[in-house]
C-alpha positions as CSV (number, residue, x, y, z in Angstrom):
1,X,-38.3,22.7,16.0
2,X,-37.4,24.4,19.2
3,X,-36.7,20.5,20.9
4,X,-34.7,19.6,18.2
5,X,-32.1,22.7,18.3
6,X,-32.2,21.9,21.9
7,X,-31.1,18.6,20.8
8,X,-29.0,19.5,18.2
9,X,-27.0,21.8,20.7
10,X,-26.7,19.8,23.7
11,X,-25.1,17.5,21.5
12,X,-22.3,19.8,20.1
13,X,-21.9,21.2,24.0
14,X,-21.0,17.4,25.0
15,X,-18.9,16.9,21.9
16,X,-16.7,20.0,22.7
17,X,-16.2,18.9,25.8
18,X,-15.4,15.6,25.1
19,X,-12.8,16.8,22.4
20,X,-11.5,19.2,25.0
21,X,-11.0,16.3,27.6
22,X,-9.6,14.3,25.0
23,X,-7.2,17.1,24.0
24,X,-5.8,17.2,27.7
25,X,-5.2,13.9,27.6
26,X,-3.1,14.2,24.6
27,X,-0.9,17.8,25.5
28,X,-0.5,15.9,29.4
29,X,1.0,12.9,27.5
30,X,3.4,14.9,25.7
31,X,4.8,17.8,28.3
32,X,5.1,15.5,30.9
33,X,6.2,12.0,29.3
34,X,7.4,12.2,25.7
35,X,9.2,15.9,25.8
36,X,11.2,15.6,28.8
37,X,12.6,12.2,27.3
38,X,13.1,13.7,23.9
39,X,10.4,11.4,22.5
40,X,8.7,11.4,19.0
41,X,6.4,10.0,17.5
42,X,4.4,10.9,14.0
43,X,2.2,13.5,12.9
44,X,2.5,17.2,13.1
45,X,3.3,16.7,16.8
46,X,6.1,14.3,16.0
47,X,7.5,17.3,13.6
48,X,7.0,19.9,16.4
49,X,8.8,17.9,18.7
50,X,11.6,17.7,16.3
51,X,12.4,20.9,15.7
52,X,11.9,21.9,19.5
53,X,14.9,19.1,20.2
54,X,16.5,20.7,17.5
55,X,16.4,24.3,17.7
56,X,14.3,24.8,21.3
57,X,11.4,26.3,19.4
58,X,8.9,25.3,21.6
59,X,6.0,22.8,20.3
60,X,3.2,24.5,20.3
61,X,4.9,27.2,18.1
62,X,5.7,24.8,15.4
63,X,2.5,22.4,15.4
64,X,0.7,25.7,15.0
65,X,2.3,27.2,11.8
66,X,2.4,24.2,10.5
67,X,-0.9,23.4,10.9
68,X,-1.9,26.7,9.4
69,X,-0.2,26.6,6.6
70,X,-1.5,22.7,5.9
71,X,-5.2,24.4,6.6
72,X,-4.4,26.8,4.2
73,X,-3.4,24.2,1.6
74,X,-6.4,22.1,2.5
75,X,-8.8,25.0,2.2
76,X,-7.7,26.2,-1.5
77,X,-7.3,22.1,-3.2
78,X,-10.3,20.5,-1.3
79,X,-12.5,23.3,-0.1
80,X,-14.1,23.6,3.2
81,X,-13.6,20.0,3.8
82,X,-12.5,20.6,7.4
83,X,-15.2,21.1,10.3
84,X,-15.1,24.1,12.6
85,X,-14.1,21.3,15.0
86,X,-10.3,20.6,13.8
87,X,-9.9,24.4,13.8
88,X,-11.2,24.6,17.5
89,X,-9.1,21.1,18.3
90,X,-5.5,23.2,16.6
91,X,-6.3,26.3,18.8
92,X,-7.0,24.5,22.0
93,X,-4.3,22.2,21.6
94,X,-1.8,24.7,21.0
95,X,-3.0,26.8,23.9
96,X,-3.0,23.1,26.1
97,X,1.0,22.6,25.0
98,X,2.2,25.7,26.0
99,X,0.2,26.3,29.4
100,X,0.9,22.4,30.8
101,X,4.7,23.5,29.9
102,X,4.1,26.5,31.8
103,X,2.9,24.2,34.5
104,X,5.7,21.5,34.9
105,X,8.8,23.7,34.2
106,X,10.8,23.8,36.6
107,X,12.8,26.8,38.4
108,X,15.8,26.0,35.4
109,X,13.8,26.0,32.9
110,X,13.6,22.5,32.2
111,X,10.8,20.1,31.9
112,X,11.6,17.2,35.0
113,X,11.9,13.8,34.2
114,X,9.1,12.7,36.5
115,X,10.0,8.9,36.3
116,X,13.5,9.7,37.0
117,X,16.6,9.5,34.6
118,X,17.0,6.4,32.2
119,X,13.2,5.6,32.5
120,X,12.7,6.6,28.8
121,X,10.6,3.4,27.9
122,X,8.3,3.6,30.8
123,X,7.3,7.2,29.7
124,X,7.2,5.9,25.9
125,X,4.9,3.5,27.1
126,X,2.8,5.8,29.6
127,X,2.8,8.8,27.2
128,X,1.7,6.8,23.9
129,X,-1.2,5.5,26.3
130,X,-2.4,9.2,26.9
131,X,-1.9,10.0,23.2
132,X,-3.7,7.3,22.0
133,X,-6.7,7.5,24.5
134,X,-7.0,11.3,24.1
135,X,-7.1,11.1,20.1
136,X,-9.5,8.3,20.4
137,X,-12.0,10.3,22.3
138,X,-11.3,13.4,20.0
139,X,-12.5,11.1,17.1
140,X,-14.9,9.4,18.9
141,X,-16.9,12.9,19.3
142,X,-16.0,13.8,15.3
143,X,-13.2,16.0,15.9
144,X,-9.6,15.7,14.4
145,X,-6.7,17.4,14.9
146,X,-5.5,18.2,11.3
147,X,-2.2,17.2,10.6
148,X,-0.6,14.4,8.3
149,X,-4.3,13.5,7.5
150,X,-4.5,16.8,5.6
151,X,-1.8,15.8,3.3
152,X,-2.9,12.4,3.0
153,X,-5.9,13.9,1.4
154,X,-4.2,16.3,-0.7
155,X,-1.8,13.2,-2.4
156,X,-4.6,11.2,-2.3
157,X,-6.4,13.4,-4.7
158,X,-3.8,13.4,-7.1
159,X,-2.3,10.1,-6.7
160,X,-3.7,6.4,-6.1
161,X,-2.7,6.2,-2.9
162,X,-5.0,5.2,0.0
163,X,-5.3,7.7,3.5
164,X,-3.6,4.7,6.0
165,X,-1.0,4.2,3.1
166,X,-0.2,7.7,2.9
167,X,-0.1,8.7,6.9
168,X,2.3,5.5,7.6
169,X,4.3,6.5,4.9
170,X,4.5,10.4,6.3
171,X,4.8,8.9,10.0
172,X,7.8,6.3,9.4
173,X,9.9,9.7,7.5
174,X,9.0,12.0,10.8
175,X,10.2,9.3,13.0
176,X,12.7,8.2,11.2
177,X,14.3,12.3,11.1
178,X,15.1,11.9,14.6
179,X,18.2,10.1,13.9
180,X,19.9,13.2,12.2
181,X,19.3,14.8,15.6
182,X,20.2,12.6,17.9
183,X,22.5,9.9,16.3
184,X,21.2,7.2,18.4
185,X,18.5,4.7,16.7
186,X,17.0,3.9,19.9
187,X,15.0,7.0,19.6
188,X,13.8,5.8,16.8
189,X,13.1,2.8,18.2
190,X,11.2,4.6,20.7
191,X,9.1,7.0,18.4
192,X,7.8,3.5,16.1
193,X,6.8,2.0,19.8
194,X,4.8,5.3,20.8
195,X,3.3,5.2,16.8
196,X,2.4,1.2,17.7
197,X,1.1,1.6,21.6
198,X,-1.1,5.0,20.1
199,X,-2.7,3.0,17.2
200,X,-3.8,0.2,19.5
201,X,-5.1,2.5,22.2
202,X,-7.0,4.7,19.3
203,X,-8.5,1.9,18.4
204,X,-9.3,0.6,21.5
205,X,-11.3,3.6,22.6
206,X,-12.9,3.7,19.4
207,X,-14.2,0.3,19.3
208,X,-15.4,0.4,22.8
209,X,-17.6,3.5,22.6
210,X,-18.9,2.3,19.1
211,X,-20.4,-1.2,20.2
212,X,-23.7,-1.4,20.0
213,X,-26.4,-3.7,21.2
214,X,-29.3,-5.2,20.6
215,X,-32.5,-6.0,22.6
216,X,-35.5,-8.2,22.7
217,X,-37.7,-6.9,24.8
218,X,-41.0,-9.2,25.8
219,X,-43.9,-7.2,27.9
220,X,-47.9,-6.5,28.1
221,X,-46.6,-3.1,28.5
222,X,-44.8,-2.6,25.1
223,X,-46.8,0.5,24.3
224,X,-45.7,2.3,27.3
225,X,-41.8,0.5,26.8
226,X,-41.4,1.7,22.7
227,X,-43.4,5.3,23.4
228,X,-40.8,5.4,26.8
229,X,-37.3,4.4,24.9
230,X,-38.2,6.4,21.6
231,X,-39.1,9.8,23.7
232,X,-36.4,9.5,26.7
233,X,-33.6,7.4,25.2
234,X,-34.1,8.7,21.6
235,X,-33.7,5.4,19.9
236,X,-35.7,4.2,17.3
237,X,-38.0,1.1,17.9
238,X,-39.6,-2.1,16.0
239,X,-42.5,-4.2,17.1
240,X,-42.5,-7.9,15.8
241,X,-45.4,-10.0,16.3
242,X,-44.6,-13.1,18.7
243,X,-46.5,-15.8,19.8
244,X,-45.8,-18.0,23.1
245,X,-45.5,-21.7,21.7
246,X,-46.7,-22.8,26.0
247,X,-49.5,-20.1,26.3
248,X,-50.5,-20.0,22.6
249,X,-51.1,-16.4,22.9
250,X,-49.8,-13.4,20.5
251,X,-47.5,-11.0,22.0
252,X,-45.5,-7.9,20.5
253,X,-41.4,-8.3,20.8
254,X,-39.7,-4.7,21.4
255,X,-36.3,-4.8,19.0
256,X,-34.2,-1.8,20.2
257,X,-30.6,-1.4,18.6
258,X,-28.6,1.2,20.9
259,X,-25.0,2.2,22.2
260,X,-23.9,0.0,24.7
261,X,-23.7,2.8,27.2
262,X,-27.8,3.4,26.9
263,X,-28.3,-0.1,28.1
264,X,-28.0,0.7,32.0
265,X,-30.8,3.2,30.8
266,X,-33.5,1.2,29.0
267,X,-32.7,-1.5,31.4
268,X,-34.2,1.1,34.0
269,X,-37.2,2.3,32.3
270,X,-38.2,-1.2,31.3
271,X,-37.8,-2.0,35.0
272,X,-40.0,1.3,36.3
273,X,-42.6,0.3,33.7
274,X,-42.6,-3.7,33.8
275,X,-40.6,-5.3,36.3
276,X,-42.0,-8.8,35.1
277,X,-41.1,-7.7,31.0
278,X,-38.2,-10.6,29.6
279,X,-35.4,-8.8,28.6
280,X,-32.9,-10.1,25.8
281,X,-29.4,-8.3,25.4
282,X,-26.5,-9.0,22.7
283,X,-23.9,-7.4,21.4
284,X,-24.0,-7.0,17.4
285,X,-20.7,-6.7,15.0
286,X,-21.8,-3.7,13.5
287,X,-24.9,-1.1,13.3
288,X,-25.1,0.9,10.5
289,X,-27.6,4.0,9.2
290,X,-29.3,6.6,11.1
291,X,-27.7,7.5,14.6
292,X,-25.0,4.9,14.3
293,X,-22.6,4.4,11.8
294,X,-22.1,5.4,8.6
295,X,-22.1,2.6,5.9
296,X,-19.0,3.5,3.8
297,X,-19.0,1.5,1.0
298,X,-18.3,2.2,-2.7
């Protein structure tokens, strides 16, 4: 019991951490690419980022209340829905937006132009790469940070509309508000390209940590290999019976399905146990149950 709380914690540590990384990925892109180019993009962020071009209220005031108040919402239609984690992921975002602007400000008051004046698609393109690859870790490690997602669910409740469906929808109205402000459709133009450059990155990151793979592992020592990977890696292992059509002599095959950043791993204690052991690696579409995936299918 005591192991598996161990477990079970040093699991959460890693994820806050990873969220928190992730986070400063996404409050760097923003205070030093997107803001000082008057940038938007969709989300609560995009809304934020609005008003500050608008009325100066900074970001993180505005992404805050608003967030609030859609937790609020959330909380009293769907119930405790929402994990701890997108309440620690709105606090530490908020307190990430205002002390990186604290950071880069300059002695005016300003946020600088770090790429220099007119270089408003090169930070589009650099600061949609650090939204996108800090959101992607931030799911990656189950965390969310609230947002347009929460109203999705809310119409989505009430109305046959799917989640993707509904975010676009809210995302291509935020964006698309940026006109009133600035008269100029470019910006526009430049909030849809940070919306398109985020979505492949997200799902970039996504797809990468997710793959899985699978191995065939063939030893005398497959005892000592299965009791090895299913007490020190922590993944679950199957023992096929095999014969060797040359030698005509039965042998156990070791299946092992595992994240394709445990392969360095097993790769290493199959070596320290068996450095003659045959060792089969490919990468699979999809793994789905305990420890992987979940299989989301009505």
């Amino acid at each position: 019991m005591e192991t598996i709380l161990k477990k079970k914690i040093g699991r959460e540590s890693k994820d806050y951490l990873a969220i928190t990384f992730g986070l400063i990925c996404y409050a760097l892109g923003w205070v030093a690419f997107l803001l000082p180019y008057q940038i938007t993009t969709g989300g609560v962020s995009g809304i934020a980022a609005i008003i500050y071009y608008a009325t100066g209220v900074e970001i993180q005031v505005s992404y805050f209340v608003i967030n609030a108040v859609f937790l609020g919402f959330a909380l009293k239609i769907l119930g405790p829905k929402f994990s701890v984690k997108t309440i620690y992921a709105i606090f530490m975002l908020t307190f990430l937006l205002w002390w990186f602007q604290v950071l880069f400000r300059g002695s005016d008051g300003n946020l600088p132009q770090l790429l220099g004046p007119g270089q408003e698609f090169m930070a589009c393109v650099i600061g949609a790469g650090l939204l996108g690859f800090g959101i992607g870790i931030v799911f990656c490690n189950n965390g969310s940070t609230g947002g347009t997602d929460i109203i999705a669910w809310i119409i989505n409740k009430y109305k046959d509309v799917t989640l993707g469906r509904m975010m676009m929808y809210c995302d291509i109205v935020i964006i698309s508000s940026c006109y009133f402000i600035f008269h100029d459709w470019k910006r526009v133009l430049f909030g849809f390209c940070v919306l398109f450059i985020m979505s492949i990155v997200i799902d970039y990151v996504i797809n990468s940590t997710r793959q899985s793979v699978q191995f065939l592992i063939f030893s005398r020592k497959y005892e000592q290999i299965a009791e090895g990977i299913s007490t020190k890696i922590d993944r679950g292992v199957t023992l096929l019976d095999g014969q060797g059509w040359y030698s005509k002599q039965d042998i156990k095959v070791i299946v092992v399905l595992a994240r394709k950043g445990e392969s360095l791993d097993i790769f290493r204690l199959v070596k320290d146990i068996d450095s003659d052991a045959f060792i089969s690696q490919s990468n699979v579409v999809g793994v789905y149950g305990e420890g992987f995936d979940k299989l989301k299918v009505k």
